[in-house]
VODOLUM-452860 format. One line per field, with one value per residue (C-alpha): y, x, z; residue in three letters. Coordinates in nm, 2 decimals, always signed. Example, Ala and Ser with C-alpha at 12.3 -4.5 7.8 and 13.67 -1.06 7.14 Angstrom:
Y = c(-0.45,-0.11)
X = c(+1.23,+1.37)
Z = c(+0.78,+0.71)
rest = c(ALA,SER)
% end
This chain:
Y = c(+0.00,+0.31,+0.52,+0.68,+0.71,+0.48,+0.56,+0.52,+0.79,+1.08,+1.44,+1.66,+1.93,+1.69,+1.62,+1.28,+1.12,+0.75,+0.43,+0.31,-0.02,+0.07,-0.13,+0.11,+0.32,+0.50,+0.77,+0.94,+1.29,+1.59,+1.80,+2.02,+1.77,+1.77,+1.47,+1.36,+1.00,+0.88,+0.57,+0.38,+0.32,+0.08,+0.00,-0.27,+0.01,+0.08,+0.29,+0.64,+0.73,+1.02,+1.25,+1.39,+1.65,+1.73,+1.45,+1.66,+1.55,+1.19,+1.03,+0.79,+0.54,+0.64,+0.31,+0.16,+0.31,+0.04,-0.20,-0.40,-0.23,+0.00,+0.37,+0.63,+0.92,+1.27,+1.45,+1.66,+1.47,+1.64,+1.58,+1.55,+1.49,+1.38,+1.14,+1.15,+1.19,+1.22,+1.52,+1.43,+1.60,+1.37,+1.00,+0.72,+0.36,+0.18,-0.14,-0.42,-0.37,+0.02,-0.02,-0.32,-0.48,-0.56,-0.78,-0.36,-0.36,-0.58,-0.54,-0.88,-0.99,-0.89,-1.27,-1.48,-1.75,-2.02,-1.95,-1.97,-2.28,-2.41,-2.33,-2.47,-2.79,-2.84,-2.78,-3.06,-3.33,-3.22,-3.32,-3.66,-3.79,-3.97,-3.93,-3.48,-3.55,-3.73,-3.47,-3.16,-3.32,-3.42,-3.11,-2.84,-3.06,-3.31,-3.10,-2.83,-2.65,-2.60,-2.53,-2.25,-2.09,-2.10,-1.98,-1.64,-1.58,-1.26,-1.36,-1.09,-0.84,-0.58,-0.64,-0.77,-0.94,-0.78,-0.87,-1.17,-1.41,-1.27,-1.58,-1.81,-1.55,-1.47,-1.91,-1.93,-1.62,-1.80,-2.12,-2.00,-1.87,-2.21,-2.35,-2.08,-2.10,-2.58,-2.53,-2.30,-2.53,-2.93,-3.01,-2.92,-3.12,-2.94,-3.18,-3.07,-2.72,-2.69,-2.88,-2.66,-2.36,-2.45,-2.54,-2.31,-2.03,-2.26,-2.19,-1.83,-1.95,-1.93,-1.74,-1.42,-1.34,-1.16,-1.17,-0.77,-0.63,-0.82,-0.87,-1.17,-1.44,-1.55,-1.86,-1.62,-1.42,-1.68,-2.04,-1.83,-1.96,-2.17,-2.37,-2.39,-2.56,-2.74,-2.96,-2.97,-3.11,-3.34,-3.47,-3.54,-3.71,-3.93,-4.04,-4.14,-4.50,-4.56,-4.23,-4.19,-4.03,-3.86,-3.69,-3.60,-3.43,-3.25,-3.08,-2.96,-2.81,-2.63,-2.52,-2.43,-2.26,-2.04,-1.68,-1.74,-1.66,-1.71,-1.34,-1.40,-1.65,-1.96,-2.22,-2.29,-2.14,-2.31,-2.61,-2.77,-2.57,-2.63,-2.43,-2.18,-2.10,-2.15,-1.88,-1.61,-1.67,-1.60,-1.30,-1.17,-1.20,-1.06,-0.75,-0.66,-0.67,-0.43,-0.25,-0.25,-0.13,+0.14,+0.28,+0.26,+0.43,+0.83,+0.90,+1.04,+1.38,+1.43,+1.13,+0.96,+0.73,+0.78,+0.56,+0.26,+0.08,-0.30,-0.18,+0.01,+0.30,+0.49,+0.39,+0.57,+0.63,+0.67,+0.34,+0.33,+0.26,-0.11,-0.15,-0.16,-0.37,-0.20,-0.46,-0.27,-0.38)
X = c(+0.00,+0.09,+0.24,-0.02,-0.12,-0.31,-0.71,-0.57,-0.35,-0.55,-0.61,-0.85,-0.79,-0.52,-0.54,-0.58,-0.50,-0.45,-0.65,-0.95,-1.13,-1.53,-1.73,-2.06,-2.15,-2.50,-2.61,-2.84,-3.08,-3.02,-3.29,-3.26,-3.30,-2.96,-2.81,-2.47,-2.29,-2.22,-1.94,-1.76,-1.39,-1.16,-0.78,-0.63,-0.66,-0.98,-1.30,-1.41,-1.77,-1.64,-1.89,-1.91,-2.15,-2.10,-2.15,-1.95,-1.63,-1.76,-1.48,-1.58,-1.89,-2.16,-2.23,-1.92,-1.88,-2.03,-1.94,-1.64,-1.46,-1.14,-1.21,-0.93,-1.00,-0.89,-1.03,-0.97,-1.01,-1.26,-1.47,-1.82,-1.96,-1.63,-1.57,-1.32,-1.48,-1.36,-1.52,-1.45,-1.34,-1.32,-1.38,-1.32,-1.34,-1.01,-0.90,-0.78,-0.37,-0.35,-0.44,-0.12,-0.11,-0.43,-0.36,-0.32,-0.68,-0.80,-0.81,-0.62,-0.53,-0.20,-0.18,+0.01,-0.20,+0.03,+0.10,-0.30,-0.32,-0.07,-0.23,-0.56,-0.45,-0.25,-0.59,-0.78,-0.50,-0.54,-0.88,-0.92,-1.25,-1.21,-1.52,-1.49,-1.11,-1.20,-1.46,-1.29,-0.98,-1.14,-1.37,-1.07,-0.74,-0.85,-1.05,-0.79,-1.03,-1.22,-0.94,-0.80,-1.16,-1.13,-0.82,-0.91,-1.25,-1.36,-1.56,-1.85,-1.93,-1.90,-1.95,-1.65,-1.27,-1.37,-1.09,-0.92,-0.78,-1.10,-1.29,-0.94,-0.83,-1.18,-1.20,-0.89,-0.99,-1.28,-1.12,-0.86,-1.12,-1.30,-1.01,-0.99,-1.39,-1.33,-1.01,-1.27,-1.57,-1.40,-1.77,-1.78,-1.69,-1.39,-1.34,-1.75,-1.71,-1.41,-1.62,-1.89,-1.65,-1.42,-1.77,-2.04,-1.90,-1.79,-2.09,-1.94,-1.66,-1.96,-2.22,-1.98,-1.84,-1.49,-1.31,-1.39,-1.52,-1.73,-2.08,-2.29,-2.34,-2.66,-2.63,-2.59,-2.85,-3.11,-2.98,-2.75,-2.42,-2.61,-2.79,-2.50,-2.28,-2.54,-2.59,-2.18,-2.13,-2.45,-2.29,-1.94,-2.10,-2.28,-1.90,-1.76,-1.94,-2.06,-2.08,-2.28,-2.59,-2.65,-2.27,-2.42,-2.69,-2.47,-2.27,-2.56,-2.72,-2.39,-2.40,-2.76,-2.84,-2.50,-2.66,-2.82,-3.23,-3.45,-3.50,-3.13,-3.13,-3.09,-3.36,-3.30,-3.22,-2.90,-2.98,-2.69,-2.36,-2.14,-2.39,-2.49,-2.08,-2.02,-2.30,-2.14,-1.79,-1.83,-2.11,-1.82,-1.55,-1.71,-1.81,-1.53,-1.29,-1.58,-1.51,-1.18,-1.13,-1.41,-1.16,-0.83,-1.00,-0.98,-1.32,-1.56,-1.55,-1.34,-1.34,-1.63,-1.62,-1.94,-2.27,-2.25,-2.51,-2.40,-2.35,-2.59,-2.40,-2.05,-1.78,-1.56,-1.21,-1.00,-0.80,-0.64,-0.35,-0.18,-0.03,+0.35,+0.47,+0.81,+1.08,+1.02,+0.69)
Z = c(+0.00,-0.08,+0.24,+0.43,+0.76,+1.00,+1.04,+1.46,+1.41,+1.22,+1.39,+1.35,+1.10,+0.92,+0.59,+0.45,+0.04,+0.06,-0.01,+0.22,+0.22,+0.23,+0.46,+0.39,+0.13,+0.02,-0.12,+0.12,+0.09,+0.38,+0.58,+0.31,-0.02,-0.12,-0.24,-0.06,-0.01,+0.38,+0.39,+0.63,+0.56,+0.73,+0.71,+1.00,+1.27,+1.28,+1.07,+1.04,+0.86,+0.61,+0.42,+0.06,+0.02,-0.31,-0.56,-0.82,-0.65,-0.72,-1.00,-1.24,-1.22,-0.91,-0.88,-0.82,-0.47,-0.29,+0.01,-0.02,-0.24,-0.23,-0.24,-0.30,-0.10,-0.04,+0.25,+0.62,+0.93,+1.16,+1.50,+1.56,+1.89,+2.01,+1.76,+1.43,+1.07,+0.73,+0.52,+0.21,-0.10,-0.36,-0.41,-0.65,-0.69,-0.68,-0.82,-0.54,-0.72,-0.68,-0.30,-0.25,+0.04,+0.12,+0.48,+0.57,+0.56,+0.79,+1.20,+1.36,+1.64,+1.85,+1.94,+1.70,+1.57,+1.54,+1.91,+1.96,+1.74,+1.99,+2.29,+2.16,+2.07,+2.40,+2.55,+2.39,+2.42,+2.86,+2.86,+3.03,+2.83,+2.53,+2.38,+2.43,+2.28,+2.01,+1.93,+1.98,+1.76,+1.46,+1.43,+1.55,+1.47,+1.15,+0.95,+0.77,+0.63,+0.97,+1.18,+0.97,+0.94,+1.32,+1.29,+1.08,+1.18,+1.39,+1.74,+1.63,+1.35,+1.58,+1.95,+2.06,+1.92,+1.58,+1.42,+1.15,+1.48,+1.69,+1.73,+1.85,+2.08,+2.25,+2.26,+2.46,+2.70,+2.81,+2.80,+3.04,+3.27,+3.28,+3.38,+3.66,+3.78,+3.75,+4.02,+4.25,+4.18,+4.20,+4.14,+3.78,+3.50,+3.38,+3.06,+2.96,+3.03,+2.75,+2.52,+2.56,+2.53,+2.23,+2.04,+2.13,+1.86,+1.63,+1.38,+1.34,+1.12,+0.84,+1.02,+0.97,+0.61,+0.66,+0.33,+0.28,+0.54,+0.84,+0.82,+0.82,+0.51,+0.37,+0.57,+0.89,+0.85,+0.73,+1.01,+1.28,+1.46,+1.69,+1.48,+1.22,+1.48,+1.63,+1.33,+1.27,+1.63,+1.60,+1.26,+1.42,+1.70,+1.47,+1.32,+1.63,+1.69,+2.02,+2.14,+2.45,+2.41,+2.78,+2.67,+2.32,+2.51,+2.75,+2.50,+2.27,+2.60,+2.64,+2.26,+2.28,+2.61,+2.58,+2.50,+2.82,+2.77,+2.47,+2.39,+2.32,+2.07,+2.32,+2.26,+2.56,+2.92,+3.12,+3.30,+3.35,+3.60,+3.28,+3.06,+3.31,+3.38,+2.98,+2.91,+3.24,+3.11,+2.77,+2.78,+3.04,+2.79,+2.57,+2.74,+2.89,+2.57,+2.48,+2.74,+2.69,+2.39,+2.43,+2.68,+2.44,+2.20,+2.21,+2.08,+2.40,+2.58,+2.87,+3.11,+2.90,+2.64,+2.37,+2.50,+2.38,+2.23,+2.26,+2.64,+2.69,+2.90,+2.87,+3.04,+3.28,+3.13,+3.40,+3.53,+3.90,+3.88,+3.94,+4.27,+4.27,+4.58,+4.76,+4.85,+5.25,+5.18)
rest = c(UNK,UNK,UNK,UNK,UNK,UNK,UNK,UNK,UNK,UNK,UNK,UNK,UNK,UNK,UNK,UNK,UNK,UNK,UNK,UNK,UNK,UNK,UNK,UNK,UNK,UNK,UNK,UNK,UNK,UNK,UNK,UNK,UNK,UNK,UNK,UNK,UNK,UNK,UNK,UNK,UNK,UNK,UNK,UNK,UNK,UNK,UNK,UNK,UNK,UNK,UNK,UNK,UNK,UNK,UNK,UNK,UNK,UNK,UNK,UNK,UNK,UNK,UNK,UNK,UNK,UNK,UNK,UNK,UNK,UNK,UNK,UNK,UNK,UNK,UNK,UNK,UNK,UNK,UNK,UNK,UNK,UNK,UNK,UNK,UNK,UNK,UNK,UNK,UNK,UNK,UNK,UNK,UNK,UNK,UNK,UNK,UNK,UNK,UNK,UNK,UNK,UNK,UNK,UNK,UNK,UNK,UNK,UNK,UNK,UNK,UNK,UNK,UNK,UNK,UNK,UNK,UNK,UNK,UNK,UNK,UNK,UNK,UNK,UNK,UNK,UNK,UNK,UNK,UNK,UNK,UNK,UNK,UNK,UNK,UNK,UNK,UNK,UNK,UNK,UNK,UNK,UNK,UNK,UNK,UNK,UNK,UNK,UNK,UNK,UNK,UNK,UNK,UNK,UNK,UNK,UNK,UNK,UNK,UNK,UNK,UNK,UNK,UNK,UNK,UNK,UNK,UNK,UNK,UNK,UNK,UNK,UNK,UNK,UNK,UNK,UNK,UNK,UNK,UNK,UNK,UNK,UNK,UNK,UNK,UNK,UNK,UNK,UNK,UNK,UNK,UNK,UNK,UNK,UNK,UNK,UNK,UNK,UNK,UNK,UNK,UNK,UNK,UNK,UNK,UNK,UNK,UNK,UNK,UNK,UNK,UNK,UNK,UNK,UNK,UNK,UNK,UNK,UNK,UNK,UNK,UNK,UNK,UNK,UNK,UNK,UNK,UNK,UNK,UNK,UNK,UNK,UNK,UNK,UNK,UNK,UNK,UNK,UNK,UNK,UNK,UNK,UNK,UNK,UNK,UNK,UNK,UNK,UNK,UNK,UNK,UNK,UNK,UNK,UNK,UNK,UNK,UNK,UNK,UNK,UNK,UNK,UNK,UNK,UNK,UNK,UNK,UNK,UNK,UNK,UNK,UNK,UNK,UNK,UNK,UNK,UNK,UNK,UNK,UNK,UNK,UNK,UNK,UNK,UNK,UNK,UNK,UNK,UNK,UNK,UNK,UNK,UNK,UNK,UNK,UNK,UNK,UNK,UNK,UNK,UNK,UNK,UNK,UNK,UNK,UNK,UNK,UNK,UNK,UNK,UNK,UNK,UNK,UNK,UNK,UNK,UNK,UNK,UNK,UNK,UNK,UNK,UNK,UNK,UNK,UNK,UNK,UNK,UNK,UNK)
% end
């Protein structure tokens, strides 16, 4: 890619001419009637909505400013309500070659994932039941093209670990809190809780598209993750001969009651201590990267980070300091 800056590092009243992946585009009609064109662009740091209000300074075909496609952009960064915005001068569509790179594009995740592969895999060969590690190793281990969709695959389209290595990374963060919650609790069944947590997002690999930008697929949109996965686990199940049925239970439960209610996509509500802890852990993990990140990022006003809507609240940005412990301690 051509050098320019990154979308993380943009101040207001700075200029910007560079190469931008669009995520959203349309052409939209003001208060007033006027015609102008509102995208969202994105390059690995992060996205900024930018603005053209005069379709003159539109290049070449209308039409071919759409979604998923590389925009070349000139512009001045501004702020809006405490938040960093592109007013745009001119745009055009540009061809996948003039933009280079393109892994430049897309967010992923600090974590190496051959380190993650690693740590995933020494994970399944711990786990004491045969049956759960003969699962979990042909599904995550066996099948290539499933383990590197795991591999790449972001954990949400826009809630949380939203980026290429999302899903793996936000697996292994819950997993290692399971592990935590088993040594606290000896009465839960440590081997079923990782089962439950290494397959109860497993469906996102194709609920989510994320060779552009990250939305959902037909298949997304139209079965879900849960149901997708269901029917993948339910199918590997049925491979393994002699697999006992009060364990295939078990696990579906965990798959199915993990959003926790039935307003939240669960057909069912947790009813077993591994669900119920599988559904805390990861709605936990989940928020809190949120949270996270919402406090990293230097969008809000003062001490505030904007309201957010996946939260429902802002979030105080001031940390407390870690406690340092003096040797005359």
């Amino acid at each position: 890619m051509p050098d320019q800056p990154l979308i993380r590092d943009l101040q207001a009243g700075e200029p910007f001419v560079g190469f931008l992946l669009a995520s959203e585009a349309a052409y939209k009609t003001s208060r007033s009637g006027g015609e102008y064109l509102e995208v969202k662009v994105a390059d690995c740091s992060g996205d900024l909505k930018g603005f053209l209000w005069d379709l003159r300074a539109v290049e070449g075909d209308f039409e071919a400013i759409r979604p998923d496609v590389f925009l070349k952009i000139k512009a001045k960064v501004e702020e809006f309500q405490g938040r960093k915005q592109l007013r745009l001068e001119k745009v055009r569509f540009a061809e996948d070659a003039e933009a280079g790179d393109l892994s430049r594009f897309f967010p992923t995740s600090k974590r190496p994932i051959e380190g993650m592969l690693a740590e995933m895999d020494a994970l399944i060969d711990s786990i004491g039941d045969p049956w759960i590690r003969k699962l979990l190793s042909n599904l995550l281990v066996e099948d290539v093209e499933l383990r590197a969709a795991f591999a790449k695959a972001p954990a949400a389209k826009s809630l949380h670990h939203v980026y290429l290595g999302g899903l793996l990374e936000h697996t292994l963060s819950v997993a290692g809190m399971a592990e935590k919650a088993c040594a606290h609790y000896p009465a839960m069944n440590r081997d079923l809780l990782l089962a439950g947590v290494f397959l109860h997002d497993l469906g996102k690999t194709a609920e989510l598209a994320y060779q552009r930008s990250f939305g959902y697929s037909d298949a997304g949109n139209l079965i879900g993750h849960i149901s997708m996965e269901s029917e993948w686990v339910s199918r590997a199940i049925a491979g393994i001969p002699q697999f006992p049925e009060e364990l295939r239970m078990q696990i579906l439960h965990c798959i199915l009651a993990h959003h926790g209610k039935l307003e939240f996509g669960s057909p069912v509500v947790p009813k077993t201590p591994e669900a119920l802890l599988l559904h805390y852990l990861d709605d936990l993990d989940g928020k809190l990267e949120g949270m996270f990140r919402a406090i990293a990022d230097e969008a809000g006003m003062g001490n505030w980070t904007p309201f957010s809507r996946s939260l429902e609240r802002m979030i105080y940005k001031v940390r407390w300091p870690k406690a340092v412990r003096l040797e005359s301690d």
